[in-house]
C-alpha positions as CSV (number, residue, x, y, z in Angstrom):
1,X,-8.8,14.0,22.6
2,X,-8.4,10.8,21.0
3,X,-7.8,10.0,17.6
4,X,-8.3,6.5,16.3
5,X,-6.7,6.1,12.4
6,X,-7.0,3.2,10.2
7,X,-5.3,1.8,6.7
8,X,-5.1,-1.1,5.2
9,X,-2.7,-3.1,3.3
10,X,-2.5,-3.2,-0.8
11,X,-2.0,-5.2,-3.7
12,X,0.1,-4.0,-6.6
13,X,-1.4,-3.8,-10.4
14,X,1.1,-1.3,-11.7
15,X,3.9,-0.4,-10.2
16,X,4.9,3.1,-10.2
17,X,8.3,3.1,-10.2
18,X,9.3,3.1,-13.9
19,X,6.8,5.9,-15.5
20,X,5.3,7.7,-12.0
21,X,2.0,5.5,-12.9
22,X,1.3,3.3,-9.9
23,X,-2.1,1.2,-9.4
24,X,-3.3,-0.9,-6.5
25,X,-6.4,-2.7,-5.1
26,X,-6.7,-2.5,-1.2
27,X,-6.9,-5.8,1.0
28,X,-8.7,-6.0,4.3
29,X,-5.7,-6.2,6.2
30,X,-5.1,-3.3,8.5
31,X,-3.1,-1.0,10.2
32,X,-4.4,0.9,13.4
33,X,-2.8,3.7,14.8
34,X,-4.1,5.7,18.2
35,X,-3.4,8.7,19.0
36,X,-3.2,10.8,22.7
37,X,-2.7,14.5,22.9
38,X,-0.8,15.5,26.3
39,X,0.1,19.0,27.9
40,X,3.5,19.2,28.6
41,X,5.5,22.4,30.1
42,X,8.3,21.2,28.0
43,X,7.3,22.4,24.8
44,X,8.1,20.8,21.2
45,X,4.4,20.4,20.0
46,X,3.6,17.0,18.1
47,X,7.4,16.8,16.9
48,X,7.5,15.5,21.0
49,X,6.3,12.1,19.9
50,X,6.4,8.8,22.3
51,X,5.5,5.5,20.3
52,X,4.0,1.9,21.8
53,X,5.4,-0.4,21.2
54,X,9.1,1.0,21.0
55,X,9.8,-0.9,17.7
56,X,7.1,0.8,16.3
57,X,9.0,4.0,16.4
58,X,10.3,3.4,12.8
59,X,11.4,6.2,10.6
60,X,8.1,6.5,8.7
61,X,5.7,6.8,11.9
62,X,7.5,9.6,13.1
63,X,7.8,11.6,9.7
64,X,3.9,10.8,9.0
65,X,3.4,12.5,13.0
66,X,5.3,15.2,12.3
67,X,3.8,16.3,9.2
68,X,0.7,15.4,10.2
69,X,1.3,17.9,12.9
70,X,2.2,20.6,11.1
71,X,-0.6,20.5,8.8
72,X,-3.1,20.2,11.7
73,X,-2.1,22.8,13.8
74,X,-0.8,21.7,17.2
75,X,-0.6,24.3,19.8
76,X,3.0,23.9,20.5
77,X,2.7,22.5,24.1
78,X,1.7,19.1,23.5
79,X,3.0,15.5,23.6
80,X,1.7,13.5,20.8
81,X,1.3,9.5,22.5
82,X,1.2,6.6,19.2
83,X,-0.2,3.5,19.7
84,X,0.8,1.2,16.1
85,X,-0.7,-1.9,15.6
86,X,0.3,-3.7,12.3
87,X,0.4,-7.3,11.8
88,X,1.0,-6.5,7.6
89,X,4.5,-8.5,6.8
90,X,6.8,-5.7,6.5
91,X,9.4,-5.1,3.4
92,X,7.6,-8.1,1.6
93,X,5.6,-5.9,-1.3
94,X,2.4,-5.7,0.5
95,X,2.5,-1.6,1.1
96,X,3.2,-1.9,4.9
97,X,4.3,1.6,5.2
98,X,2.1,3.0,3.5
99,X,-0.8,1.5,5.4
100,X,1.4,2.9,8.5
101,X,2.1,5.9,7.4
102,X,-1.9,6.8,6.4
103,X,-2.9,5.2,10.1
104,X,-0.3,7.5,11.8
105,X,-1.4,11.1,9.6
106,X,-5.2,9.7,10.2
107,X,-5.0,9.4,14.2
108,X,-2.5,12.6,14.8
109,X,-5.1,13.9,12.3
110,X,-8.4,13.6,14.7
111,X,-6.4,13.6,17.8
112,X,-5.8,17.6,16.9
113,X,-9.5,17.5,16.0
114,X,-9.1,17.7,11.9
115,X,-11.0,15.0,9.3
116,X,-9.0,15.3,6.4
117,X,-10.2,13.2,3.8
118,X,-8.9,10.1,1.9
119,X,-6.7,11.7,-0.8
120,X,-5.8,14.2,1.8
121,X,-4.0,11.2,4.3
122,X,-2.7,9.4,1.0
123,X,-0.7,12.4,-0.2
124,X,0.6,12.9,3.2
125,X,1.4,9.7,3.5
126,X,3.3,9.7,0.1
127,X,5.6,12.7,1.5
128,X,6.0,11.2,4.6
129,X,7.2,7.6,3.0
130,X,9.7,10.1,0.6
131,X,11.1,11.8,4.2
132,X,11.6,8.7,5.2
133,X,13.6,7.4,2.1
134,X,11.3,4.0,2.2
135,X,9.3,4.7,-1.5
136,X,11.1,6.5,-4.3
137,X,7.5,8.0,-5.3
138,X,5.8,8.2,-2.5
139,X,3.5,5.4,-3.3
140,X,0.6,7.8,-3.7
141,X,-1.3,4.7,-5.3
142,X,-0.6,2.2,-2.5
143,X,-1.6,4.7,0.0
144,X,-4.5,5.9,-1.2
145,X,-5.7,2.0,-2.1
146,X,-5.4,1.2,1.3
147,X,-8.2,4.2,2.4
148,X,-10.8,3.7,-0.5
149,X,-12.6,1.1,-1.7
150,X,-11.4,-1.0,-4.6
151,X,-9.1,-0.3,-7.0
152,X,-7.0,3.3,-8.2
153,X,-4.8,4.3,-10.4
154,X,-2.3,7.2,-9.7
155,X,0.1,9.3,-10.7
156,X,2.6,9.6,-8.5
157,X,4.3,12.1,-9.7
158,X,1.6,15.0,-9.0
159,X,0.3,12.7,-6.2
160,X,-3.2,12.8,-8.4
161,X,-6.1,9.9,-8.7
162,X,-6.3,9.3,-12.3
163,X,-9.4,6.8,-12.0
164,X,-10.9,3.8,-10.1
165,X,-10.7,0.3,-10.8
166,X,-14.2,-1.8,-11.2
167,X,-12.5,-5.5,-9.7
168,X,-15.4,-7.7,-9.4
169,X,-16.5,-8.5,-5.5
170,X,-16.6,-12.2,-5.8
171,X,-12.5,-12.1,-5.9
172,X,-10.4,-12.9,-3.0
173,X,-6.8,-12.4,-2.8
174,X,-4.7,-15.1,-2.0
175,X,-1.4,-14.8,-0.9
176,X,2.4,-16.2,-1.1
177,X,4.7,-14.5,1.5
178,X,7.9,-15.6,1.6
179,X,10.2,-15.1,4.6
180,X,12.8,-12.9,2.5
181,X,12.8,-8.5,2.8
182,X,13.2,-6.4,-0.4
183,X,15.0,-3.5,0.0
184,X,13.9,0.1,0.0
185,X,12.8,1.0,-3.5
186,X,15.4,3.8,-4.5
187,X,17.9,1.0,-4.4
188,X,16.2,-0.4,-7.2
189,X,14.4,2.5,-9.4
190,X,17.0,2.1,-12.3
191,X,16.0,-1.8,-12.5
192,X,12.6,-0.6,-13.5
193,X,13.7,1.8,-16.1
194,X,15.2,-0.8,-18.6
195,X,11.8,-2.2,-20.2
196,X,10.0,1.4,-20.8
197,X,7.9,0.3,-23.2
198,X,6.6,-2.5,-21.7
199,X,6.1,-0.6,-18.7
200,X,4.2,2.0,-20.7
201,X,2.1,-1.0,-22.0
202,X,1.0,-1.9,-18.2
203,X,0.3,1.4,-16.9
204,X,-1.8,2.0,-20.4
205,X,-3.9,-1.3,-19.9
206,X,-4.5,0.1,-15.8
207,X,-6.0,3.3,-16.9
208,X,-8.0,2.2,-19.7
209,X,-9.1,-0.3,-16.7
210,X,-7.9,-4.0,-17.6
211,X,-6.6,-4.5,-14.3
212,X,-5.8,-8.0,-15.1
213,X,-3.8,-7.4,-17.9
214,X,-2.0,-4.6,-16.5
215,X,-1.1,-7.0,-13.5
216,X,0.0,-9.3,-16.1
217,X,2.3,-6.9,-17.5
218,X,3.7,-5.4,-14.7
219,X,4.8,-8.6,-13.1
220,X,6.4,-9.6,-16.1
221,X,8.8,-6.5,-15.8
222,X,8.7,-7.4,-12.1
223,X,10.4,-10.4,-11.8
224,X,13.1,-9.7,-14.4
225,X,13.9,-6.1,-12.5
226,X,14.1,-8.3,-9.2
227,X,15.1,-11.7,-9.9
228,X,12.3,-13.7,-9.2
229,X,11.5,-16.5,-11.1
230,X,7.6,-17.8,-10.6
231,X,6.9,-19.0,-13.8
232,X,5.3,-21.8,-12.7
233,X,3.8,-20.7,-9.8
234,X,1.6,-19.0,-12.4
235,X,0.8,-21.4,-13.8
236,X,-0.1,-23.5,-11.0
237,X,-2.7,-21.2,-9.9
238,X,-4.1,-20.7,-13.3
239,X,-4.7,-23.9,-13.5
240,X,-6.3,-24.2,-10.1
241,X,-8.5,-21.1,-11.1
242,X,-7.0,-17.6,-10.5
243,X,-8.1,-15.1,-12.9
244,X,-5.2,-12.7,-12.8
245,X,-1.2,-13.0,-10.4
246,X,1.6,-11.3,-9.8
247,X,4.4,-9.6,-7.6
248,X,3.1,-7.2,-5.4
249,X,5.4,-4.5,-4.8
250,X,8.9,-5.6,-5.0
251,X,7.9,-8.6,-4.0
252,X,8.5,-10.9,-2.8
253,X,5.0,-11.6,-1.6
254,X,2.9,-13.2,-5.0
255,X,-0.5,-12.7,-5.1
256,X,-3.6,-14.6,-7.1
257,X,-6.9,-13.4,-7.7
258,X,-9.9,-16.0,-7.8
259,X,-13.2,-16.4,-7.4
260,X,-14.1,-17.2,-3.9
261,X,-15.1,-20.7,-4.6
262,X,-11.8,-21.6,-6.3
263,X,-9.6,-19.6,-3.4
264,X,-8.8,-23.7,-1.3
265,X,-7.8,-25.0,-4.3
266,X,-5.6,-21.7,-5.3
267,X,-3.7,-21.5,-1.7
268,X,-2.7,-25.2,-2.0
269,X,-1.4,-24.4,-5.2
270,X,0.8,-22.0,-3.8
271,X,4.6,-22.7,-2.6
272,X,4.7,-24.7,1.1
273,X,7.2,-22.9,2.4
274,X,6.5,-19.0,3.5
275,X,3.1,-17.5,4.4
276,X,-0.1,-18.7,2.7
277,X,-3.0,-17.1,3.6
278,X,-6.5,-15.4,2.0
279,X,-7.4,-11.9,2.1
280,X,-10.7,-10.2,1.1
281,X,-10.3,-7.2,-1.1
282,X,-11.5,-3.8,0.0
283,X,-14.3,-3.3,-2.5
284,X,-17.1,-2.4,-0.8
285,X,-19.4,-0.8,-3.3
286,X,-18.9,-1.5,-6.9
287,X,-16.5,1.4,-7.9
288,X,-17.1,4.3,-10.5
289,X,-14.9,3.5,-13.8
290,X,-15.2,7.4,-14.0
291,X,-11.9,9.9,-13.9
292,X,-11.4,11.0,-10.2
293,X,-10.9,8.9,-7.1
């Protein structure tokens, strides 16, 4: 039969790759993923995987299939058909594969007639994005964002929720993508390690649940680990009302968090060249400040 899976993209408040402590906030941006089941006499079971569009077949859809498929129990004698839809900037901080990777586990998932639940996907996802040598964690966190509402915090380490985040649902997300790729994040772990304490500080300020000043924080560390300099990009959008910015990711997509009214006046104060654009957060209902995601 069928299965339809669905993720969405994330926004970073912590990220993992200094301490194992990652924290994110999902965005309504999604990835979609369909999934067909086919006899074949040929044998290989869901490791026999066909992917639409071809350039879609990246190294990440086709580790999150074949685990996916192992943990679900195809027969053996089946052809697994992909269908990936993204249109989430890839290699630009904004959790593209993990948001992928959770689509792909999700569909395979309910193709082969299983349901597995949110933190179920997200782990998968995490080992799937370590096959494919894309995270050096995992990205539990951004993973797992991308399938709940609002906010967690992780650790990535044991691939466990630590706690939700309680962001406030009259915030929108408004985004800076420049054209530029990062690169893969194990090229860069040893960046992050050189400010421990700082990084400590941020992932501290996350699970006591100031998301804004862990975002603070961690882009701080951020931008010196990666170059960036967007100082006054800041304090442009400060000034034209965002609560709380930062570097998602690696970058080097920058994202401000405002109040809906003030969101106009925060996109214009963003850079002119690159991708400018408003997202809604995934909130849904308020979430539980309580241990547990």
């Amino acid at each position: 039969m069928p299965g339809l899976g669905s993720a969405r993209a994330a926004i970073s408040v912590v990220n993992a790759l200094p301490l194992g402590i990652g924290s994110a906030v999902g965005i309504d941006w999604p990835a979609r993923t369909r999934a067909y089941l086919a006899p074949t006499s040929r044998g290989g079971g869901p490791d026999r995987t066909s992917v639409e569009p071809a350039a879609s077949a990246t190294p990440i859809v086709r580790a999150a299939a074949r685990l996916a498929g192992a943990r679900y129990g195809g027969s053996g004698n089946e052809h697994l058909h992909l269908v990936v839809r993204s249109t989430i900037p890839v290699a630009r901080g904004l959790k593209s594969s993990s948001a992928i990777g959770s689509s792909v586990v999700l569909a395979t998932a309910r193709a082969l007639g299983s349901e597995p639940g949110p933190e179920e996907v997200a782990r998968l996802s995490a080992e799937a994005g370590r096959a494919a040598a894309v995270s050096a964690t995992g990205a539990f966190d951004d993973a797992l964002a991308g399938l709940v509402p609002g906010g967690v915090v992780t650790d990535n380490r044991t691939r466990r929720a630590l706690r939700r985040l309680d962001v406030p649902v009259e915030l929108v997300a408004a985004l800076w993508v420049p054209h530029r790729r990062h690169p893969r994040s194990p090229l860069v772990r040893e960046r992050f390690r050189r400010e421990p304490a700082l990084a400590r500080r941020a992932a501290d300020a996350a699970l006591a649940g100031d998301w804004a000043r862990a975002m603070e924080l961690n882009t701080g560390l951020v931008e010196r680990a990666m170059g960036y300099r967007y100082g006054q990009i800041h304090e442009r959008v400060r000034a034209a009302g965002a609560i709380a910015s930062g570097v998602s990711g690696l970058g080097p997509a920058f994202v401000a968090l405002a109040p809906r009214e003030r969101i106009p006046a925060v996109v214009r104060a963003l850079p002119g060249t690159g991708r400018r654009r408003s997202v809604a957060l995934f909130l849904g209902p308020r979430a539980s400040t309580e241990d547990g995601a």
